[in-house]
N, C-alpha and C positions, 0 to 999 in steps of 0.2 A: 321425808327429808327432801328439801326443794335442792335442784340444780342451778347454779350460779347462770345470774343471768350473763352470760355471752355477750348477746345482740347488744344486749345495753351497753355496755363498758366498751365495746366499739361503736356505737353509736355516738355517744358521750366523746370520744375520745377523736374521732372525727369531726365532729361539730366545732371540740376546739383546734383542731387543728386548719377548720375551714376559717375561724374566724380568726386566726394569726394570719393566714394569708391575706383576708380582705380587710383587717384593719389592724396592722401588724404595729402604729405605733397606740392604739388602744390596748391591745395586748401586754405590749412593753410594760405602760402606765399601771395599769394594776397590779404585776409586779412585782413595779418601782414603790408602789403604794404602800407595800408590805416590808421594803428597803429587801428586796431578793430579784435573783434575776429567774428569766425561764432554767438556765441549765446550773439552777441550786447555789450561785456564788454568791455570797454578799457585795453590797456594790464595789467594796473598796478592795476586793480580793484579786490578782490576778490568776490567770490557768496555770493549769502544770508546766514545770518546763526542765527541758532535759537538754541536756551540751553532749556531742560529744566530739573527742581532740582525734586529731589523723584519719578524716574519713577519704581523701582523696591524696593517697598513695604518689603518686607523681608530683606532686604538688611539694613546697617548702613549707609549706605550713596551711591545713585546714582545719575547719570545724564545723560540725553539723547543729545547728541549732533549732528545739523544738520548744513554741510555747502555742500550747495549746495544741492545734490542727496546725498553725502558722507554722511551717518548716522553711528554712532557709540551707543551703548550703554555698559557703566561705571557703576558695580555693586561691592559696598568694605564691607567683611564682615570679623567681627574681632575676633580674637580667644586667648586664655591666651596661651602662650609655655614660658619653660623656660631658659631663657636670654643665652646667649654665653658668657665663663667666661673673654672673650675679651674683653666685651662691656655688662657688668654684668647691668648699668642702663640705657641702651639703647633695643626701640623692633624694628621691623623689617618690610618691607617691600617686598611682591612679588605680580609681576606684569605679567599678560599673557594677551597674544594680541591672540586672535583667527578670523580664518575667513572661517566659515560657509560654505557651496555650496548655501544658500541663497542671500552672497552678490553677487557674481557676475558669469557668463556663464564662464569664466575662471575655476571655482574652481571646483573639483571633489570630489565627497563620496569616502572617504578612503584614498585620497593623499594628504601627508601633502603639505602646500602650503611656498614659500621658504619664501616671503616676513614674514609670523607671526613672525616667533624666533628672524626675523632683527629690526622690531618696538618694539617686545618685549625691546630686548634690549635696544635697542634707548631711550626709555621711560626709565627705568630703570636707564639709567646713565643720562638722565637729569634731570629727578624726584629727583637726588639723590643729582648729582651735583650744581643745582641750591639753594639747600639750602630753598625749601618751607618750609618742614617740619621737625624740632627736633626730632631725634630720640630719647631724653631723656624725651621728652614728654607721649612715650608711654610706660615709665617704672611704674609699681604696686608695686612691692616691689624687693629693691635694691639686686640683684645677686640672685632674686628664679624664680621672675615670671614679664614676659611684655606682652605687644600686639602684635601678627604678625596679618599686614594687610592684604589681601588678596583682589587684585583688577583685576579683571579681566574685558577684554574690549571685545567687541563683535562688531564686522563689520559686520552690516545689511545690506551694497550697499557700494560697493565700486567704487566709482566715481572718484577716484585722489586724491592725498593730503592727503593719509589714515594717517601720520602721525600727521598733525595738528589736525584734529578733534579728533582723536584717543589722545592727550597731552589735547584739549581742556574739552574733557569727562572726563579726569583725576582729571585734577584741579577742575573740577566741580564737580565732587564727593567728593574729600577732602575735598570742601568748603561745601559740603552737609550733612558730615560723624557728626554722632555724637557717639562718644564713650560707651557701654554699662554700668551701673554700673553693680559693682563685690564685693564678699563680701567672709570670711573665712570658709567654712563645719566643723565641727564638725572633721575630720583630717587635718582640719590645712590648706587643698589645697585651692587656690582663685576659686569659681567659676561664671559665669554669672548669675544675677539677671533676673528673668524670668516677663515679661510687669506685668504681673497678684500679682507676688509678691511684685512688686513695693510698692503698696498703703498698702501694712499689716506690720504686725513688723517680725524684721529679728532675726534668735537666734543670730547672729552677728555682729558686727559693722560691715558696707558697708568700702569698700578700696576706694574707688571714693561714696561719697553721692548722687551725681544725675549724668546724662548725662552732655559728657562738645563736647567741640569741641576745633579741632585743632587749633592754632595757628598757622597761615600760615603765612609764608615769602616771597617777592619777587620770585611770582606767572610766572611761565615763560611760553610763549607761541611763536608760533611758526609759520614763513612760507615759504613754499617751493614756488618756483619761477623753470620754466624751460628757460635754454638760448639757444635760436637757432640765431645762426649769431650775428646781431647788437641789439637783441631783447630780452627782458624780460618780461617773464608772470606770472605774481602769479594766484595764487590757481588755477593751472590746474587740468582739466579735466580727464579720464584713457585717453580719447581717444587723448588729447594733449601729455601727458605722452607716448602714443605709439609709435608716431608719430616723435617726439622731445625729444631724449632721456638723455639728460645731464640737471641734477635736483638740486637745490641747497637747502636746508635745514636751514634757521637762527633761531634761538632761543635766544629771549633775555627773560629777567625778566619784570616785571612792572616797574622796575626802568631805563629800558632801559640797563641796563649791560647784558653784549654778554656771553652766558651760553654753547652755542655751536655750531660749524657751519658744514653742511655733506653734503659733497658731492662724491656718489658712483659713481664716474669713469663720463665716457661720452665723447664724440668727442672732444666737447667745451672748450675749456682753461678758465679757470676762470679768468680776467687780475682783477685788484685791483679796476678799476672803474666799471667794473660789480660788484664786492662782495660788493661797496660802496652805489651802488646804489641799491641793492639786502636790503642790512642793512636798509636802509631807507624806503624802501616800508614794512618791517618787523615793524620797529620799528610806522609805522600808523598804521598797522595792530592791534600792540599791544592795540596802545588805543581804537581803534573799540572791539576787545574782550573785554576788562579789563569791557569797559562800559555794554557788552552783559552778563559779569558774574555780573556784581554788581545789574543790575536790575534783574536778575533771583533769588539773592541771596533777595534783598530787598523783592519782589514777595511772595519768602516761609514765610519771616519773618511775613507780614501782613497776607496772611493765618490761 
């Protein structure tokens, strides 16, 4: 009875792993060829991905968001400022995207990184543009005092696709967020209701009686897809992202209306049945989240 050969099956087994290295988009292409990728997904499939609600305690509202390796963690804390005589019952929203030298061997101590200020923004105008959240919602008293939100996102591993996990960590916080009650000092100013104060009497009537949560609207989520040739990938990887550089971005709502679509340059021409078929692998995507936040959401509530 012969003994398995060893040597060979790591010889073999190094050779391909020599030749991903030196010719990693040849490697891709074969495959692509097959319609599979190297880590067994079909192309149109994305990674696993797991929410979850109240990971940072201090916080008004967070949520931990994993798809794939890409981890993002979503921390929103809320503070009274007084309204802009623009949008006197309206409060306000900012949003920063940061990325650590923890998420990835790319990043360095002390240099900023280019990608943050671009998702920053990103988020920013379809957080705003989609229309989830009422800014008249987060108005306390008409032209003195509202809520600015303050949501900042944190990239723990940046694996690809930083900006869907990074929108899904979003929504998942506002869905998380519960507003603090607030009540008038003795000069008239609103200020927050401290946990401890809660349960005792206040010398003031409360502006908000208890905690509320936002009313959210047509929640929008999102997926990047890369096009190399005849071929379409969702949720790539950094290392597909390296390799394959023209990226396309969909965002719809829950209701399936198209919120916005980005595409930052790339070889690849976008023709109209790539963006159609891009739409569609976005828009199942949608209901795979939709269902990942409802059971997170239900989750807290039994809690």
């Amino acid at each position: 009875m012969g003994l398995p050969n060893v040597s060979g099956d790591l010889s073999a087994e190094m050779e391909v792993d020599a030749f991903r290295r030196l010719f990693p988009l040849r490697f891709y292409e074969r495959h692509l060829s097959e319609s599979i990728r190297p880590d067994a997904r079909p192309l149109g499939r994305a990674r696993d991905t797991t929410l979850a609600l109240g990971a940072v305690a201090s916080a008004d509202g967070s949520a931990l968001a994993k798809i794939g390796s890409t981890t993002m963690l979503a921390a929103i804390k809320m503070e009274v400022m007084s309204p802009s005589t623009d949008s006197p019952d309206e409060g306000c929203i900012a949003i920063d995207f940061h990325m650590p030298p923890i998420c990835s061997p790319i990043v360095r101590p002390g240099r900023p990184v280019e990608a943050a200020p671009v998702v920053s923004k990103q988020l920013s105008d379809t957080i705003l543009s989609s229309g989830m959240i009422n800014l008249k919602e987060l108005s306390l008293v008409s032209g003195k005092a509202a809520w600015m939100a303050y949501l900042d996102i944190y990239c723990l591993d940046a694996d690809g696709a930083l900006f869907d996990a990074a929108l899904l960590s979003a929504v998942a916080a506002f869905s998380h967020l519960q507003i603090p009650i607030v009540s008038l000092n003795d000069d008239g100013k609103i200020v927050v209701v401290s946990e401890e104060g809660e349960g005792g009497k206040l010398d003031k009537e409360p502006v908000n009686k208890e905690k509320r949560k936002l009313t959210l609207r047509s929640l929008p989520f999102s997926l990047t897809c890369i096009l190399h040739k005849n071929y379409i990938l969702a949720d790539p990887t950094a290392e597909e992202e390296s390799i394959m550089e023209t990226l396309v971005t969909v965002v719809l709502d829950s209701s399936s209306r198209l919120v916005s679509f980005y595409k930052p340059g790339g070889p690849v021409l976008a023709y109209t049945s790539a963006v159609q078929d891009c739409v569609a692998l976005t828009r199942q995507r949608v209901k795979e989240l939709k269902k990942i936040l409802d059971e997170a959401v239900s989750g807290m509530e039994i809690d």
